[in-house]
N, C-alpha and C positions, 0 to 999 in steps of 0.2 A: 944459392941465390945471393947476390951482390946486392948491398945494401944501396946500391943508387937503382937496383931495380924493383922495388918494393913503392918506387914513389912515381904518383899518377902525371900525364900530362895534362897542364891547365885546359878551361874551356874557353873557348873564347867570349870575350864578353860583349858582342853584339857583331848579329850579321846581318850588314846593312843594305847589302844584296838583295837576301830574301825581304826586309822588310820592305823595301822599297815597290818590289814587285808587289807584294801583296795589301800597299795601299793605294797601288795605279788601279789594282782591279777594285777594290771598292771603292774608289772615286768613280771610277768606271762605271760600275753598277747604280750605285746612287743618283749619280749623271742620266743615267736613262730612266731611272725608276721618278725621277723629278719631271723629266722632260714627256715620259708615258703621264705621269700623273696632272699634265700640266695640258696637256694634248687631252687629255680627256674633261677638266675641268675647260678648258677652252670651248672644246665641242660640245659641253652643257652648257656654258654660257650663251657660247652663241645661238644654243636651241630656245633657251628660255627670252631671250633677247629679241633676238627675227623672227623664228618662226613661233613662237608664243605670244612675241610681243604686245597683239590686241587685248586677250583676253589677261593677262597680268595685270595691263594696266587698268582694265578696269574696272579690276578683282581690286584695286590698289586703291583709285579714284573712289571706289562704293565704301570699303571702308575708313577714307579719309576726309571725303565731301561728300556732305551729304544736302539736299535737299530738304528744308522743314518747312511744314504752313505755318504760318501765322494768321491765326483766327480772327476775324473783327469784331470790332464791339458793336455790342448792340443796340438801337438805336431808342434811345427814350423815348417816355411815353407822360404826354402834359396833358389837363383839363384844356379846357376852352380859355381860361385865365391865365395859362400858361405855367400853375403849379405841375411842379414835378410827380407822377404817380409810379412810376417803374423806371428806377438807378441803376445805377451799374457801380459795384465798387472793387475793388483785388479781395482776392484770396490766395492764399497756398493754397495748393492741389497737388498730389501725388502722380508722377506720371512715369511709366514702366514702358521703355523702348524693348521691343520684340526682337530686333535682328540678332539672331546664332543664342537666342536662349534655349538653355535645353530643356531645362523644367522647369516650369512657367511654375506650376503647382506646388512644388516643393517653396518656390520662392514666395509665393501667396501665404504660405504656412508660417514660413520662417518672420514675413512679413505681419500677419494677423498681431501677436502681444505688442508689436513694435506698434501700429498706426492705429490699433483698434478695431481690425475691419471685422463688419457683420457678414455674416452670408450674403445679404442683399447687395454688399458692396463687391465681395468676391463674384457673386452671379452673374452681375453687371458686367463687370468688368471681362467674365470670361465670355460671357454670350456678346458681346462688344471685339471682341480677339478674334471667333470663331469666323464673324463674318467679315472683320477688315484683315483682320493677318497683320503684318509689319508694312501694309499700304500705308498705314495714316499715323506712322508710328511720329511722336511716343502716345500711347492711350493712355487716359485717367483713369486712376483706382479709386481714389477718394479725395473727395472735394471739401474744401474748406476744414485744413488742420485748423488743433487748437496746439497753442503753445508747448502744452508738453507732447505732445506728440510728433511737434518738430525736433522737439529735446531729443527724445527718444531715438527718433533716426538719426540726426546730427552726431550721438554717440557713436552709431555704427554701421553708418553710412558706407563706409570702408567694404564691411559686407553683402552689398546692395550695388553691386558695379553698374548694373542696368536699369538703377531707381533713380531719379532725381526729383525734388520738389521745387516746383516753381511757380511762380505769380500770373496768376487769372483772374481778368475779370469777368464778374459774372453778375445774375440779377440782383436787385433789391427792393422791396416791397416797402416803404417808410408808412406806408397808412394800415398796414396787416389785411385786417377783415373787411376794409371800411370800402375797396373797390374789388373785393378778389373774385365776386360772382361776374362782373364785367372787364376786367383785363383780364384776369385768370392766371396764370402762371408758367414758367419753363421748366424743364425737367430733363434729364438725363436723357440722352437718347437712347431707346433699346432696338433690341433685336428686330424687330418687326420695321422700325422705322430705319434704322441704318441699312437694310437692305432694299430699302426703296429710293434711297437720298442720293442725289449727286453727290458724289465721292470728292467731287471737282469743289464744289460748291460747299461742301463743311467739311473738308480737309484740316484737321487741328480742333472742329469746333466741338463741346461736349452737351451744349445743351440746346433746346428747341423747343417753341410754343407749345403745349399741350392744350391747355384750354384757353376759350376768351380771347381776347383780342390779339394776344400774343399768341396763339393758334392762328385766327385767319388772318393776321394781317402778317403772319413771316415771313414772306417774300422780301416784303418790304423791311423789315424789323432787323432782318440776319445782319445785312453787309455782303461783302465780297474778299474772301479771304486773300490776305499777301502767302510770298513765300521770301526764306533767305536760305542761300547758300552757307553752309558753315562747316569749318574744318574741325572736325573730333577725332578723338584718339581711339585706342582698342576700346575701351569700357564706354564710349558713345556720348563722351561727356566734353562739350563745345572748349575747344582752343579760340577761336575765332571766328567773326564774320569776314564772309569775305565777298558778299554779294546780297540785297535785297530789293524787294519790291512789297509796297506800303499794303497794309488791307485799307478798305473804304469800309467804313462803320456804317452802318445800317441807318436808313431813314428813320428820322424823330419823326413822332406823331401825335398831330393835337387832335382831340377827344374833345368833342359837344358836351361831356358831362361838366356840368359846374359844383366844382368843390364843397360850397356853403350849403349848397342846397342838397346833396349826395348826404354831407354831416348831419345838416337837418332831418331830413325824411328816416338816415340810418337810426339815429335818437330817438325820434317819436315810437320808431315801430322796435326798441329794443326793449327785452324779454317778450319776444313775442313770435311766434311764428309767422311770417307773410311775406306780401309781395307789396316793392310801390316801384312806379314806374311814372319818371313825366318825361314828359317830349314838347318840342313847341310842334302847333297844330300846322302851322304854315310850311316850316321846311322839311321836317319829321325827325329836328334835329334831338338826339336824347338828351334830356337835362339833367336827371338822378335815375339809378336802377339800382336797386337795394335788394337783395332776398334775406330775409333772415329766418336762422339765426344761417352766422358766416362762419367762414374761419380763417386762420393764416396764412397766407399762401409761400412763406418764407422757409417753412419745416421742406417743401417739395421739392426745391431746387436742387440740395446736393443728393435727395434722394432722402424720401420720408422712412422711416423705420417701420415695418410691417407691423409690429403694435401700436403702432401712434395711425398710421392709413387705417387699421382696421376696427380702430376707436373711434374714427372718424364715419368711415361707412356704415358700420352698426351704430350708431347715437340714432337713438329714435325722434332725434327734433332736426335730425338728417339735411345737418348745415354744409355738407356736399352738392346738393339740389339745388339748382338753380328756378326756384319758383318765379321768377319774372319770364325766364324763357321757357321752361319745360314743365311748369307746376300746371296742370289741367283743374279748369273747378267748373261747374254750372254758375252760368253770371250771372242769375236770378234775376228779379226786377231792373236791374240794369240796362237791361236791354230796351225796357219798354218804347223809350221815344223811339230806337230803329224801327220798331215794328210797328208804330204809331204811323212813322213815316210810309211804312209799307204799306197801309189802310189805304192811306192818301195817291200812293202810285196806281192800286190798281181800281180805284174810284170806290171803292167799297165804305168810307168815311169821308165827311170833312170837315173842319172845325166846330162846326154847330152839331154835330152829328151824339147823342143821347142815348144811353140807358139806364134802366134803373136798376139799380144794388142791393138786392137785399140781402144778400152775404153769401151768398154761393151759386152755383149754376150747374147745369147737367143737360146732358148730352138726349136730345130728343130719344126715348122707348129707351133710358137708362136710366137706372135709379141711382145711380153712383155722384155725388154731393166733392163739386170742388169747389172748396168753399173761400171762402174770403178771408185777410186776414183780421180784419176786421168786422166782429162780432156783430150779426143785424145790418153790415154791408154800410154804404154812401151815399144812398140814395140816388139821386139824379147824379148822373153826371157826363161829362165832355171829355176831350180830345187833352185838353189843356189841364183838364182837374185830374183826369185818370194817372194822368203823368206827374204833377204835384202831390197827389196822396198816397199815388202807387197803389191804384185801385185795382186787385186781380181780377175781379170778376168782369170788367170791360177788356179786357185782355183775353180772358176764356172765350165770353163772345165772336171779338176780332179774331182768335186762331180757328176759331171752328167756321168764320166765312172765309178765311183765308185759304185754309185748307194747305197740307202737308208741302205740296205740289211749289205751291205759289211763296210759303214762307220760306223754302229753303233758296227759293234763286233767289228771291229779294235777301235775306239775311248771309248768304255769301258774297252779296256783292262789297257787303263791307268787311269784308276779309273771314268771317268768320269759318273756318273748316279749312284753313288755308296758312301757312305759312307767310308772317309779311314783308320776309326779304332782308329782315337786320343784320347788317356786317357781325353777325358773329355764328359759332359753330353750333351745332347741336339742339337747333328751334324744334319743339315738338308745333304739328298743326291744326290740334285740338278737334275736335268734332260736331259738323250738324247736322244732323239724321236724317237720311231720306226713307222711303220705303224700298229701293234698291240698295240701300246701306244694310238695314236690318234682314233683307232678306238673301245677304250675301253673306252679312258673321255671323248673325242671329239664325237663319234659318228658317226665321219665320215670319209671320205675317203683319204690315205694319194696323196698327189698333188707333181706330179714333180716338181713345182718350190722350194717346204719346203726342198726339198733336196740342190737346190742351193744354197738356203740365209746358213745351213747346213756348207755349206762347207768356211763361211767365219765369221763361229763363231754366227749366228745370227739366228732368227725362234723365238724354242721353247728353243733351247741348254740355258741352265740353267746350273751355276758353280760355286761353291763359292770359296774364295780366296785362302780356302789352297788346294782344289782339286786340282789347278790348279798350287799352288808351287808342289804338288808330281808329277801332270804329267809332270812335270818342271825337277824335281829332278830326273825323270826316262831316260829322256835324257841326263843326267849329268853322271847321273851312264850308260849311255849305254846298257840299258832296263832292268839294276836292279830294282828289285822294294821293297820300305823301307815304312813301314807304320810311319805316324808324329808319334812323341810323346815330352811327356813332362819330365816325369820322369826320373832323374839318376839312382838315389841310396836314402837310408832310413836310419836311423838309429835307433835305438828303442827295445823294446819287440819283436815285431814281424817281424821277417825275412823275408824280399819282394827281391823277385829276378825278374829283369824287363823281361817280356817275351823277344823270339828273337822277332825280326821287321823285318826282311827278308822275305818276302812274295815269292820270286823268281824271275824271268826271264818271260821278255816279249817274249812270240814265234813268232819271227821275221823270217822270208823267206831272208829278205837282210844278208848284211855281217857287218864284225867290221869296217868295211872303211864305210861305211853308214851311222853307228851313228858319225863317226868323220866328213866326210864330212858335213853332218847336223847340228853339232856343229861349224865348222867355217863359214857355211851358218849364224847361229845368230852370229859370231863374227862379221860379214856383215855388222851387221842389227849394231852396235855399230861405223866400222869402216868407212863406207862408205855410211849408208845405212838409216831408217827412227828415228834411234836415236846416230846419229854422233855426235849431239850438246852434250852428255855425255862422247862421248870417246875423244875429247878433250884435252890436256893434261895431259893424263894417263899413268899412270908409274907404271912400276913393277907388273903387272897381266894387262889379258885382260878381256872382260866381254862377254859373249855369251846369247843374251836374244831376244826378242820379241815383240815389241809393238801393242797396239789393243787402237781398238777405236767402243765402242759399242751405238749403236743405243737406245735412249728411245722411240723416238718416229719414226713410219714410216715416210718416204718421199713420196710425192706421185711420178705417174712417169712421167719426164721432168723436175721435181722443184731441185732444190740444196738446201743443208743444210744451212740456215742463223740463227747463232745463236741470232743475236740480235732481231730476229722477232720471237723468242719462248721466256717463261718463263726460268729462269737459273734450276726449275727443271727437265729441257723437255729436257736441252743440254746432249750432250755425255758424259755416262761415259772412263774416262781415264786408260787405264790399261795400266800392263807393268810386264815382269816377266823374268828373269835371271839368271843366273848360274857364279859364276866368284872362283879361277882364271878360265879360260875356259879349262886347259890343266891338272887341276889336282883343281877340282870341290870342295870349302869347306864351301860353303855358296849358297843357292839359297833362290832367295825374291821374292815372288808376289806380285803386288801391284794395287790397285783398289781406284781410288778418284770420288765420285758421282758427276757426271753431270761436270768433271772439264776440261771437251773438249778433247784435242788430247793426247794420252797417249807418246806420244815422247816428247812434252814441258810439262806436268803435271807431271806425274807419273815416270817417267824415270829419273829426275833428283834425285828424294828423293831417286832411289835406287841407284844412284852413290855417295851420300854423305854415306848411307848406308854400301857401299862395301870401300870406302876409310878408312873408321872407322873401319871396324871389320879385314880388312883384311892388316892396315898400323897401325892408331894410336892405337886402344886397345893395339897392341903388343909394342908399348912404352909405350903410356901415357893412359891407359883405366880411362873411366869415373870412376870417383865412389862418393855413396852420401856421401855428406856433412852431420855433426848435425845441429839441429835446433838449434839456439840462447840459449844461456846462462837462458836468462829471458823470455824466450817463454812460453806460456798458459800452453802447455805439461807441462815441467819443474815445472811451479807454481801449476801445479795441482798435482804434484806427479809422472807423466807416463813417458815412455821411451823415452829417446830423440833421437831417431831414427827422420831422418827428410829425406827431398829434398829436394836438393840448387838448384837453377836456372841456370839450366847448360844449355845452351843452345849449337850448336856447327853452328861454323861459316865458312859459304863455301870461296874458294876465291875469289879475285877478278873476276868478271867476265870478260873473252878477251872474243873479236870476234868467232863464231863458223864455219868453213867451213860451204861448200855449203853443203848442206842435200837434199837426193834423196827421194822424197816420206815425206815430211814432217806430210800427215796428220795423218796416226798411231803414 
């Protein structure tokens, strides 16, 4: 082999032939695999475009605008003087939008160390969810942060996409205890009531009257919620307005209660259990209504804490109870001039009409001794005297000619065993016994003697404190008859015109000299008679009233009442109930102190400081609140400095009081 044949021939170094071909074909391929890919994303476009197009959009619209309420404020609540009684101030509040949450739960968990929440607020909040869903969304968790608890989430908020805190206004109570048996309070609304509420109508709102006047009067109190449209993003958190319409705040309401005298009556009767109730006798507008002991009606708004609610309903001086509207007592002696008047209706007395007293009475072929409270009885006596000394044993008499029959239509007609129609919720309508009463709960047979105790206020007779200011009030007016109330006037949206209150005329057999005669029979009872120690150096009006003294527990018979050998809760309740001036009637008080003994030294006195106030100093000097302090908590915290000073009102010296006939009513 030849040495030029051992050597290779070169390669070519590019064939541009094949390469050319072999990137026509993958341009080629690419070309269709773009144009396939482009054809198919076309034909998804235009599926989601045309023929999806409704429902994307407004998949797109729901989570971009959204619809939200806007609550109204609620509409204040004044005296008759036009002081402020129920506020409205902001708060933060927590509020948890529902749409595409998955675990509600988990986030309540993660949420509890963050805001504080208690069960009660967890509960709420869930039992709040179950029945609105993301209708009324966002719902509140918890109302009224405190500072650090704003801190708290402000740090990691980040993790709370669907939490935001925002500003509400809500109630405020500036006088605490001092009207909370009579306005009552708002409260969170629960389950019970959110399924019965127009959805329409508290869209956004979280809270709602519960008791008292902010109970019946919320029609009018609510408003009328706005709504805006707003543009949010994924996590539900507002970019913009971009549409609204306003809420109308709820009608203000002025209240017949007058402040100074609310302050007054609450003073006299504090440490003490009872009732005081005035009203004017002419319109039956109410003037003060007190129960004590109270308490604050401010802990219930954002939602009371189960141990602080159940501190409050177990206290055995059970300042939850409304004793002006729902406290039931026997009105003892009180009653007597009604039933005086009754004598006279069905001709069985009349002014001159006598018996004698020797300290007790009994029932024809009964040896049973109801005795007097006074020892050896009054002797002679009248129409006029019985009723100044609060002689029982003309009264035992008078119910046994009366007879069961005849005293319960005449003593219902003035309201007694009846409900008297006060603008507020929850009146219990006390009780006066028939023989088809007892032989419907009782089951048995009604007994001559129930007729006597009957006639001296005692038995079964059940009354609560304002029944027994109207049947008060009806001898004021001269057998007009005025149902209480509370309401003036309104101001707001919606136009409330206070019904009449004139219910009519007592159908009386006597004449107009009857009811006058009967009214200085209780000026009697003031001037000479079992509450003289009050008419005392009184000037410028007289006072026409009544004193009683009701039994809690029986006596047996021979024994006498010793109060130091019973418990203070076993002793006599104190009552006392009046009308002044007596000649031209603008204020009548009832007044009921538990267990506080004789209502001529108890109860009788709190209504004479009472009647000097309303019907001497208001007209110069009337109370009225004070603000809180400059640097008060209110103040530091932001809220309205609406307060109450420590006004107390101070009686005079005390002089000596004449002798007193019948001191124990």
């Amino acid at each position: 082999m030849t040495r030029f044949s051992r050597i290779k021939r070169p390669t070519p170094l590019k064939d541009t032939v094949s390469e050319r071909d072999l990137f026509r074909s993958r341009i080629f391929t690419a070309l269709i695999l773009v144009v396939v890919c482009f054809c198919i994303l076309l034909a998804r476009y235009a599926h989601l475009q045309i023929q999806q197009y409704d429902h994307f959009s407004t998949e797109s619209n729901k989570n971009r605008i959204k619809l939200q309420a806007i609550p109204p404020t609620r509409g204040y609540i004044y005296d008759r003087n036009g002081i402020l009684l129920a506020d409205n101030h902001p708060i933060f509040t927590v509020m948890v939008n529902l749409d595409d949450m998955k675990d509600i739960q988990q986030t309540l968990t993660r949420l509890t160390p963050v805001l504080d929440l208690t069960k009660d607020d967890i509960d709420r909040f869930t039992a709040r969810a179950k029945v609105t869903g993301a209708q009324l969304n966002p719902i509140a968790l918890k109302i009224d942060l405190n500072e650090s608890q704003i801190a708290r989430f402000s740090e990691r908020k980040q993790e709370f996409p669907k939490v935001s805190i925002q500003t509400k206004m809500t109630r405020f109570y500036p006088y605490g205890d001092l009207f909370a048996h009579v306005i009552g309070y708002v409260g969170r609304i629960n389950e019970k009531e959110q399924a019965t509420l127009d959805k329409n109508a508290y869209a956004g709102t979280d809270l709602i009257g519960k008791i008292g006047i902010e109970k019946y009067y919320e029609d009018l109190l609510h408003g009328i919620p706005g709504y805006q449209y707003i543009e949010a993003n994924a996590h539900g958190e507002v970019i913009r307005q971009l549409g609204k319409t306003d809420a109308k705040r709820g009608d203000d309401l002025y209240l017949s209660i007058d402040y100074g005298l609310q302050k007054v009556a609450h003073d006299q009767l504090a440490g003490r259990r009872g009732a005081v109730v005035a009203m004017n006798p002419k319109t039956g507008e109410i003037l003060a209504f007190v129960s004590n002991p109270s308490f604050d009606p401010n802990p219930f708004i954002a939602g009371i804490k189960s141990e602080a609610y159940s501190a409050l309903r177990d206290d055995p001086e059970q300042p939850l109870f409304n004793r002006v509207l729902q406290g039931l007592y026997p009105p003892g002696s009180t009653i007597k001039p009604i039933e005086g008047l009754g004598g006279i209706h069905y001709g069985l007395i009349d002014w001159s009409s006598k018996i004698y007293d020797s300290g007790s009475f009994h029932l024809p072929g009964d040896s049973h001794q109801f005795r007097d409270d006074v020892k050896g009885g009054h002797g002679v006596v009248d129409l006029a005297k019985s009723v100044a000394a609060s002689c029982d044993t003309f009264y035992y008499v008078l119910a046994y000619r009366l007879g069961i029959d005849r005293m319960h239509d005449w003593m219902t007609k003035f309201g007694f065993g009846n409900k008297t129609g006060i603008d507020l919720p929850g009146e219990k309508s006390g009780l006066y016994p028939s023989p088809e009463w007892k032989s419907d709960k009782r089951h048995s047979k009604w007994l001559p003697g129930e007729t006597i105790s009957l006639g001296i206020g005692q038995g079964y007779f059940l009354a609560s404190p304002l029944q027994l200011a109207k049947a008060t009030s009806i001898i004021a007016n001269q057998g007009h008859i005025v149902t209480p109330h509370l309401l003036l006037t309104t101001k707001g949206q919606k136009p409330f015109v206070v019904p009449n209150k004139f219910e009519g005329m007592i159908d009386f057999k006597g004449t107009a000299d009857d009811w006058i005669n009967m009214r200085e029979a209780m000026v009697g009872v003031i001037e000479h008679g079992t509450a003289a120690r009050i008419g005392y150096g009184l000037r410028g009006y007289r006072i026409a009233g009544k004193t009683g003294t009701a039994q809690v527990v029986g006596i047996a018979q021979g024994k006498k009442y010793d109060a130091s050998a019973i418990s203070k809760r076993q002793h006599d309740h104190a009552l006392f109930t009046a009308f002044a001036p007596a000649d031209d009637p603008q204020i009548s008080i009832s007044i009921i102190v538990e267990n506080g003994g004789f209502g001529a030294s108890v109860a009788a006195p709190i209504a004479r400081v009472m009647f000097d106030y309303y019907l001497i100093q208001r007209i110069k000097n009337p109370i009225k609140p004070e603000p809180l302090p400059v640097d008060s908590g209110l103040m530091s915290a932001g809220l309205p400095i609406h307060g109450v000073s420590a006004i107390t009102i101070t009686a005079a010296k005390a002089k000596p009081a004449p002798k007193i006939v019948n001191a124990q009513d």
